[in-house]
C-alpha positions in Angstrom: 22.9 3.5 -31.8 20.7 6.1 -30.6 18.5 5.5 -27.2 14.8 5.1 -28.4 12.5 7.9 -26.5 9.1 8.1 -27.9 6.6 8.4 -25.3 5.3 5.3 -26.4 8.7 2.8 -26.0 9.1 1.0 -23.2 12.6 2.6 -22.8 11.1 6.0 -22.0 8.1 4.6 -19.9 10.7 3.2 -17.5 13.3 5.7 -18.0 10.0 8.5 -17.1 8.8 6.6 -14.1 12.3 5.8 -12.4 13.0 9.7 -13.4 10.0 10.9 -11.3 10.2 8.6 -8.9 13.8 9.7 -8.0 12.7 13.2 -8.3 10.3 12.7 -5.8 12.8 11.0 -3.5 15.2 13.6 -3.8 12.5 16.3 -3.2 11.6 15.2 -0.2 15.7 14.4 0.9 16.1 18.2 0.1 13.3 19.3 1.6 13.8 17.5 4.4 17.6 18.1 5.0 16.8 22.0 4.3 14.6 21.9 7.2 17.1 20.3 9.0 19.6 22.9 8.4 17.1 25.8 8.3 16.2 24.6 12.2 19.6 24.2 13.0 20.2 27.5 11.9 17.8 29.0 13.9 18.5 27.3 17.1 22.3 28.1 16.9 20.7 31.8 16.4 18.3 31.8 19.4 21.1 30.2 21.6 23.6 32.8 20.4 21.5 35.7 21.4 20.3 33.8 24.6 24.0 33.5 25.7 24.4 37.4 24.8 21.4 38.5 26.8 22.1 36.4 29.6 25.9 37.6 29.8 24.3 41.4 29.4 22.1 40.8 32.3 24.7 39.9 34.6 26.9 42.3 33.9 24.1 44.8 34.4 22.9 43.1 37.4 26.5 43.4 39.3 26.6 47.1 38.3 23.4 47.7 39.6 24.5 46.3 42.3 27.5 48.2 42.9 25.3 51.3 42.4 27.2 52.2 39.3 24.0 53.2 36.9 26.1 55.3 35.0 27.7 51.8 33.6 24.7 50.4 32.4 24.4 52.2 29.0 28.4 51.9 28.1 27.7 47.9 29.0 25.3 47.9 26.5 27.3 49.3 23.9 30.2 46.8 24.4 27.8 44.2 22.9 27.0 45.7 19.5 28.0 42.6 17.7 27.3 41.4 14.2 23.5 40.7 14.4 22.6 42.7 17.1 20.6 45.3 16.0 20.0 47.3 19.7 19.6 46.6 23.1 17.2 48.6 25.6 17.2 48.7 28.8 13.6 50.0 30.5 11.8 50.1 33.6 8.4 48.6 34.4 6.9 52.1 33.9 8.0 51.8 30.2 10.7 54.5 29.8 14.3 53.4 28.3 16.9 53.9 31.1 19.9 52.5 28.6 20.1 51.5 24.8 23.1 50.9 22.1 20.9 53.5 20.1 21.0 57.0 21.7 17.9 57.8 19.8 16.2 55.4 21.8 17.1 56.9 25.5 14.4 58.4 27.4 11.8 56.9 25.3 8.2 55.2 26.9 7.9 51.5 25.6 3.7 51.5 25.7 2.9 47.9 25.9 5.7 46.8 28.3 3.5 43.8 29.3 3.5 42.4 25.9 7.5 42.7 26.6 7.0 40.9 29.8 4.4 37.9 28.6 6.5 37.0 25.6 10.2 35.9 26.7 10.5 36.0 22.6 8.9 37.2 19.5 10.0 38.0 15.6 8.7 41.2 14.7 9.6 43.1 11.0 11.2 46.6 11.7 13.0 49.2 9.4 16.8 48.3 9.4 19.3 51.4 8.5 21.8 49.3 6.7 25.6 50.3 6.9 25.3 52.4 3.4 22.9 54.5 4.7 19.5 52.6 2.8 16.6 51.8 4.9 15.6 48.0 4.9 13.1 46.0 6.2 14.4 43.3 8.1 13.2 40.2 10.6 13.7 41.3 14.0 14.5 38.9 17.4 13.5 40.2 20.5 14.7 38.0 23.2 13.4 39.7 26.6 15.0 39.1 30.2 13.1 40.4 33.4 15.7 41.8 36.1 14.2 40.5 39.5 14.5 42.8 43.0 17.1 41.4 44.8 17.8 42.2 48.5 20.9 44.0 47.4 18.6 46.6 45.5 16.5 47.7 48.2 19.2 50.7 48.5 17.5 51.9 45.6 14.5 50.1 44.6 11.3 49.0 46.9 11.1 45.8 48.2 7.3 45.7 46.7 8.4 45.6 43.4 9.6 42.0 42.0 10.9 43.7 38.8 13.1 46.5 38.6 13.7 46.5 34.7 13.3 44.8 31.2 16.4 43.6 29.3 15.8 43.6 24.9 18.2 42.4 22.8 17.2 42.9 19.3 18.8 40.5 16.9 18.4 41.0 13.0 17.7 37.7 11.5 19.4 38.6 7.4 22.1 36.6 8.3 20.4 33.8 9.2 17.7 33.9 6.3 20.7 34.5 4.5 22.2 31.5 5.8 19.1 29.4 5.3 19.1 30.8 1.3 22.1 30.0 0.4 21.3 26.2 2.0 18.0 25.9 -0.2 19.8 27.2 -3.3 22.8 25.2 -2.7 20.5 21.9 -1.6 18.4 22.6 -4.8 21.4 22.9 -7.3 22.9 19.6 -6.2 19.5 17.8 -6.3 19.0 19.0 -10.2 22.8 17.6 -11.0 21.9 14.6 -8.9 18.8 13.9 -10.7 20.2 14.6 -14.3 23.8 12.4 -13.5 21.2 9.4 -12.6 18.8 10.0 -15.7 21.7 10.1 -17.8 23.5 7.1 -16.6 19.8 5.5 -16.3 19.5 5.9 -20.0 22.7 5.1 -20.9 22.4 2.0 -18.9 19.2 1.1 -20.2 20.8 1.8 -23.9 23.4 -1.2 -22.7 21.3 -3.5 -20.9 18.3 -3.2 -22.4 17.5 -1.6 -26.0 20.2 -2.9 -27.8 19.6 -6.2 -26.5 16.2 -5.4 -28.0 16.6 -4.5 -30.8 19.0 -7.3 -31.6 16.1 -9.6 -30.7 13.7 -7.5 -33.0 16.0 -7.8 -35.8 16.6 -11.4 -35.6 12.7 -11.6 -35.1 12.0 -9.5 -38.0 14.7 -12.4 -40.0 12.7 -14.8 -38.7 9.3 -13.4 -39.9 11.1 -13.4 -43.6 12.0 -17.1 -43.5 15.5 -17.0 -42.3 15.4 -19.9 -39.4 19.0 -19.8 -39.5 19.3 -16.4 -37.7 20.5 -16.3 -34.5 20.6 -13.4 -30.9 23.7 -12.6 -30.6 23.8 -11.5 -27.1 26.4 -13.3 -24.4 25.6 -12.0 -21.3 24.6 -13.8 -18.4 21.2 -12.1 -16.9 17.7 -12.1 -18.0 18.2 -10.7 -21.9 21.0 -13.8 -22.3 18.8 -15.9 -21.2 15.8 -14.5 -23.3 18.2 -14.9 -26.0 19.1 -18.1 -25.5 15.5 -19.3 -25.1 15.4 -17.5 -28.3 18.1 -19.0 -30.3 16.6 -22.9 -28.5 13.2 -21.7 -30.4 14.5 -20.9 -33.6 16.5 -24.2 -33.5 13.2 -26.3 -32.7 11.0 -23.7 -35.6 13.8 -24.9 -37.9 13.8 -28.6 -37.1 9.8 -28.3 -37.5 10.4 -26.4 -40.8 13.1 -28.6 -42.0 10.3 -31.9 -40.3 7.4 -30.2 -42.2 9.3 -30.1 -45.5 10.4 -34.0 -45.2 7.0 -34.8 -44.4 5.5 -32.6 -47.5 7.7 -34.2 -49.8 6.6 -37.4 -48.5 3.2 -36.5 -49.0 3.7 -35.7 -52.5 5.8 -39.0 -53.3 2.2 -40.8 -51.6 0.4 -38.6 -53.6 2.4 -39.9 -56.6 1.9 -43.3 -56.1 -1.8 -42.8 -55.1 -2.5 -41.2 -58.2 -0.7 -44.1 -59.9 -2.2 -46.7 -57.7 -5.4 -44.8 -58.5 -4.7 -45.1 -62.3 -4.1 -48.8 -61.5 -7.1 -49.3 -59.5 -8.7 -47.7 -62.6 -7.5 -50.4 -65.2 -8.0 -52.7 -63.0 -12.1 -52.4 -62.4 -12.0 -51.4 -65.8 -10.3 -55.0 -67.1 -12.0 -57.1 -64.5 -15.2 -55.4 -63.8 -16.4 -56.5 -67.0 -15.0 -60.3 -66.9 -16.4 -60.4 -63.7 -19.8 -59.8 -64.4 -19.8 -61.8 -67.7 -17.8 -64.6 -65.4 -21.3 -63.5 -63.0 -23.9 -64.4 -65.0 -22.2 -67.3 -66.8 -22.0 -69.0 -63.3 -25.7 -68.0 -62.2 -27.3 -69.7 -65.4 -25.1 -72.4 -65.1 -25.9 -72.7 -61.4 -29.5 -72.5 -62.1 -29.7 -75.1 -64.6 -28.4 -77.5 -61.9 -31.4 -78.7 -59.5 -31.5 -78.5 -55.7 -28.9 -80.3 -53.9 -26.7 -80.6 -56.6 -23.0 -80.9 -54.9 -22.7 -79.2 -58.2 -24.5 -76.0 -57.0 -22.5 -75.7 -53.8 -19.3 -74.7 -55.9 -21.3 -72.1 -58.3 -22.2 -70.7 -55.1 -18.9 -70.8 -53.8 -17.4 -68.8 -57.3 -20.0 -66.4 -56.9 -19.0 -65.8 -53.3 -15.5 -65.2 -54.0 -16.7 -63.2 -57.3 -18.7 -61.0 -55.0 -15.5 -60.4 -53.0 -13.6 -59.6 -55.7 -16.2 -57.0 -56.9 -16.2 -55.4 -53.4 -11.8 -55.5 -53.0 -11.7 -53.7 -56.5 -14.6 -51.0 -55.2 -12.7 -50.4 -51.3 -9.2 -50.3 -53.6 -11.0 -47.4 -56.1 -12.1 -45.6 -52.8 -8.3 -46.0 -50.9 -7.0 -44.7 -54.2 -9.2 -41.9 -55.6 -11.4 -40.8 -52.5 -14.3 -38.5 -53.6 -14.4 -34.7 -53.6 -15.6 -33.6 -50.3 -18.0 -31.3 -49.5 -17.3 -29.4 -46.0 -19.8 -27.9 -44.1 -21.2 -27.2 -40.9 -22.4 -30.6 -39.0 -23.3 -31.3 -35.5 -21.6 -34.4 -35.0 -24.3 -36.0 -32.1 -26.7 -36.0 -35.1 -24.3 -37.7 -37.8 -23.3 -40.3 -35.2 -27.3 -41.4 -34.7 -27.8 -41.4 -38.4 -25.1 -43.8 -39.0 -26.4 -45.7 -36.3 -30.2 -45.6 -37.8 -28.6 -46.7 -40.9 -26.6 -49.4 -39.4 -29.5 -51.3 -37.3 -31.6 -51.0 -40.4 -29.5 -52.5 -42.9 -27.5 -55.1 -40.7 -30.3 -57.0 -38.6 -28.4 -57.4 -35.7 -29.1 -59.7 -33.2 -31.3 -58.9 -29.2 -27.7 -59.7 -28.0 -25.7 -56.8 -29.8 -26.5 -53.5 -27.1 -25.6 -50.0 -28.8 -25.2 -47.5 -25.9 -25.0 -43.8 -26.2 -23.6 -41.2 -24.1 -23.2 -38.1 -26.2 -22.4 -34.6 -24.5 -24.5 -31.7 -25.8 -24.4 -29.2 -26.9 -21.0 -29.8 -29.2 -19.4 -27.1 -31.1 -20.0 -27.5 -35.2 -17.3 -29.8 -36.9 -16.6 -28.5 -40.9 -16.7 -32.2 -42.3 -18.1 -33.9 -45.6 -20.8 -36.1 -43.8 -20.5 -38.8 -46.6 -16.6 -39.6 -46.0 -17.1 -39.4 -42.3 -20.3 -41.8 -42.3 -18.4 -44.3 -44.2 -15.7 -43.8 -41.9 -17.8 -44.3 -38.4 -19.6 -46.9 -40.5 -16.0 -48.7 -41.5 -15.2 -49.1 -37.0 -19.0 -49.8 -36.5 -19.3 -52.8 -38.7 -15.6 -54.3 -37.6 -16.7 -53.7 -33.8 -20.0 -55.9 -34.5 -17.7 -58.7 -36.5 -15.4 -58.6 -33.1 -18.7 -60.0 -31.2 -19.7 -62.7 -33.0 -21.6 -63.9 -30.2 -23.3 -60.6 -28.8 -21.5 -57.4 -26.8 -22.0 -53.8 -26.2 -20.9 -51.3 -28.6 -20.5 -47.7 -26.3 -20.3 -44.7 -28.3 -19.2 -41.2 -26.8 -18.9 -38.0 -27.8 -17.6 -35.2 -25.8 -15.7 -31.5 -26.4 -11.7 -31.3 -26.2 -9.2 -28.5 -24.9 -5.8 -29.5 -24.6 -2.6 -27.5 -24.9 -4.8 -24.5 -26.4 -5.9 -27.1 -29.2 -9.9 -27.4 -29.5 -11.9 -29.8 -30.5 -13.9 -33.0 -30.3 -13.8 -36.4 -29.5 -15.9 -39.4 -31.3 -15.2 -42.6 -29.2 -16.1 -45.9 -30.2 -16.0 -49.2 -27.5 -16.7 -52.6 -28.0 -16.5 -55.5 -25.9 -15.2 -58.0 -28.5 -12.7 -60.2 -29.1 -9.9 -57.5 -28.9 -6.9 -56.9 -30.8 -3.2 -58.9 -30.0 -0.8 -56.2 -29.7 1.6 -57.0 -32.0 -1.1 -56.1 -34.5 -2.0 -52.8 -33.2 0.6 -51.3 -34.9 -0.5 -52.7 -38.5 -4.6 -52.2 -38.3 -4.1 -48.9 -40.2 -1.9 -50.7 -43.3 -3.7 -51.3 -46.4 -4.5 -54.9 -47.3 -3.7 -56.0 -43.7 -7.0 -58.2 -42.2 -6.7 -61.0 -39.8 -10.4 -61.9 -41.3 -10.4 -64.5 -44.0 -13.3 -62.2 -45.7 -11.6 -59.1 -45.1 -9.9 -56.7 -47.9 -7.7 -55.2 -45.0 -8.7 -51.4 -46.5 -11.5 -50.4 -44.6 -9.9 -49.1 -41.3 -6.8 -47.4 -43.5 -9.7 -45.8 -45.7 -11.1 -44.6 -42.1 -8.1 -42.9 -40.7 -7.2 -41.0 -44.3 -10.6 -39.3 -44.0 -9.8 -38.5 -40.5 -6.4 -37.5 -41.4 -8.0 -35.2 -44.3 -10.5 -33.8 -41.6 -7.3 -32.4 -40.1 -7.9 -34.8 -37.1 -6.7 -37.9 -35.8 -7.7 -42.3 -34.9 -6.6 -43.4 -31.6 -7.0 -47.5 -31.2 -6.7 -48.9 -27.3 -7.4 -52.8 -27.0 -7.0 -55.7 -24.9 -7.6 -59.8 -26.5 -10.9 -60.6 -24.7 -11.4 -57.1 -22.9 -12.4 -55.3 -26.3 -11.0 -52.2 -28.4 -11.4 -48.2 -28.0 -11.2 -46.2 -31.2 -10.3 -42.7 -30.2 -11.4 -40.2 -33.0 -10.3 -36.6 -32.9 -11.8 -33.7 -34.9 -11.0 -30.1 -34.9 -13.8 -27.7 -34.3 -14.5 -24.7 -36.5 -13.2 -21.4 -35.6 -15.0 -18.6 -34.9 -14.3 -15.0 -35.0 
């Protein structure tokens, strides 16, 4: 497998970053260490030639002393080491009284103050090399005053404090040599330091982190297909392993969703099934009794109006057409649980679907000074994509059992207000009563067709309620307490907008 380096991977964006920070670390630990060296160098130098001059000086001094002048020069030439380039020997007056170069004998130094203000200075001379070629070279003058003593009175005046100017001239090639051969050798080892560590960077990276990668991009790229029964196959024990195990844990819980998701599809279609056959049913069944109904109907409504008033005769026609009217209304909520209507999505503001249910509502049920409807609606609400006809009937459905739970009078509260859980968006319908409440063992079953505690119920309106919630993509919530009343709890999602 080959390490990835296009400039846009992530492996070369680290692999570049780490590389020039380390080359700036380096950089400066060469440049600093060469400065290092390059001062040590020069001090080692300057203290070399110090010591020299300072050993010349004595010697000189004890031959002056011994009034052996003649000396002086061949002392000078005894210290023609490596380095030293010449050494002069000259009065305050200028004029060179000793020197390792015989050219220089006799000669007049003009600025010998500049000699005696500057102990040391680097001046660039011509150099006649060994081979004969002329060279310019880096010179070191280190200069040493000889002081009047007492003991050169004999041939000096006691006025004058100096009696002569020491020079030793060092050539500094050696030691920019020296210093050279540091920086060259410091600079080499940087470069093989810098390209062992980007090598074993990228080769690391290549172990630790792009094939790890690209095993996670390949099972990724499985999963993206359909195959939920790939798996990472990384074992180690830092952070890839454990982004591959969190991997392999999410695949597992996409393929137990998948695998949910299918059950419950299937199920869906089996409901389907039998909906479609219960809506055949339904079907027959208005079909065969609608018609025996309404002759039964109007058989029973002459026959009740041929008796006179206050005929116990009359109370039982009224009675069958009671329980015919209830029939006619079971068969029409049974059509509706089995073949709901098309629906017609679009755009609605829920606050403004919610008061026309209610204006419809208080006009058709004349209720009572003692049934309270209180609003509290939050606005403005996102647009819901609904059918307004199934969702009026459904609001319509928990409106008309919360006013059949208060029999006697009660507030019915109705909210509406925006939700945003978990990254889910959407909003809340909720209606509250203060009725008669729901036991819980029956809180469980108020969805399940045919299932009323009313004598007069069909036990189909609340499940017709939540499956045109459920189609609406949302979801019924019921919270009650016997003699406290009961919440419905209506979720819809919001549309999506781009």
């Amino acid at each position: 497998m080959i390490l990835s380096l296009r400039a846009n991977s992530l492996i070369f964006k680290v692999i570049f970053i780490t590389a020039l920070i380390l080359i700036l670390a380096i950089s400066f630990s060469v440049w600093l260490d060469t400065r290092l060296h390059e001062s040590s160098i020069k001090r080692l130098t300057y203290e070399k030639g110090k010591i020299i001059s300072e050993f010349i000086e004595k010697n000189v001094i004890r031959a002056m002393e011994k009034g052996r002048h003649f000396e002086i020069h061949q002392i000078l030439k005894n210290f023609t080491y490596r380095g030293i380039w010449k050494i002069n020997l000259f009065r305050p007056d200028g004029v060179i009284r000793a020197s390792t170069s015989e050219e220089e004998l006799n000669k007049k130094i003009e600025d010998v103050g500049f000699f005696l203000n500057n102990q040391y200075f680097i001046k660039e001379e011509v150099v006649q090399q060994e081979n004969g070629k002329k060279k310019v070279e880096r010179i070191y003058y280190l200069n040493s005053p000889i002081l009047n003593h007492p003991e050169c009175y004999s041939c000096h005046s006691s006025k004058d404090k100096i009696i002569g100017i020491l020079t030793v001239a060092n050539t500094l090639q050696d030691m920019d040599e020296e210093i050279s051969k540091v920086k060259r050798n410091a600079v080499f080892i940087a470069i093989i330091t810098i390209g062992f560590l980007i090598s074993g960077l990228g080769l690391l990276f290549l172990r630790l982190v792009n094939i790890p990668i690209k095993k996670i991009s390949k099972t990724m790229k499985k999963i993206e297909e359909g195959d939920l029964d790939a798996k990472v196959d990384i074992k180690s024990k830092d952070e890839m392993g454990k982004l591959a195990k969190d991997l392999n844990e999410m695949i597992e819980k996409l393929n137990k969703a998948k695998k949910e998701a299918e059950k419950y599809h299937q199920e869906l279609i089996q409901r389907a099934d039998r909906m479609a056959t219960i809506g055949e049913l339904a079907s027959g069944i208005a079909h065969e009794i609608r018609n025996p109904l309404a002759g039964i109907q109007g058989a029973i409504q002459v026959l009740s109006e041929g008796f006179p008033k206050g005929d116990p005769r009359r109370e039982v026609t009224d009675e069958i057409q009671k329980q015919i009217f209830k029939l006619e209304r079971l068969v029409k909520d049974l059509l509706n649980y089995a073949k709901p209507t098309a629906q017609n999505y679009i755009p609605t503001d829920i606050n403004q679907l919610v008061d026309k249910v209610l204006s419809f509502f208080v006009a058709q049920s004349g209720i009572s000074d003692d049934f309270k409807i209180e609003k509290k609606f939050f606005s403005p609400l996102p647009n819901v994509c609904l059918d307004p006809n199934s969702i009026e009937q459904a609001f319509l459905n928990i409106i008309l059992n919360a006013q059949k739970a208060m029999p006697n009078g009660g507030t019915l509260s109705i909210y509406t207000r925006p939700l945003n859980l978990n990254g889910i968006h959407g909003i809340q319908v909720i209606f509250e009563d203060t009725g008669v409440g729901i036991p819980e063992k029956n809180l469980s079953k108020i969805f399940n067709p045919f299932f009323s505690t009313r004598a007069d119920g069909t036990g189909l309106g609340l499940s017709i309620t939540k499956n045109i919630i459920e189609q609406h993509g949302g979801r019924i919530e019921v919270e009650s307490k016997v003699n406290v009343g009961t919440k419905f709890i209506i979720t819809l999602p919001v549309m999506k907008t781009d």
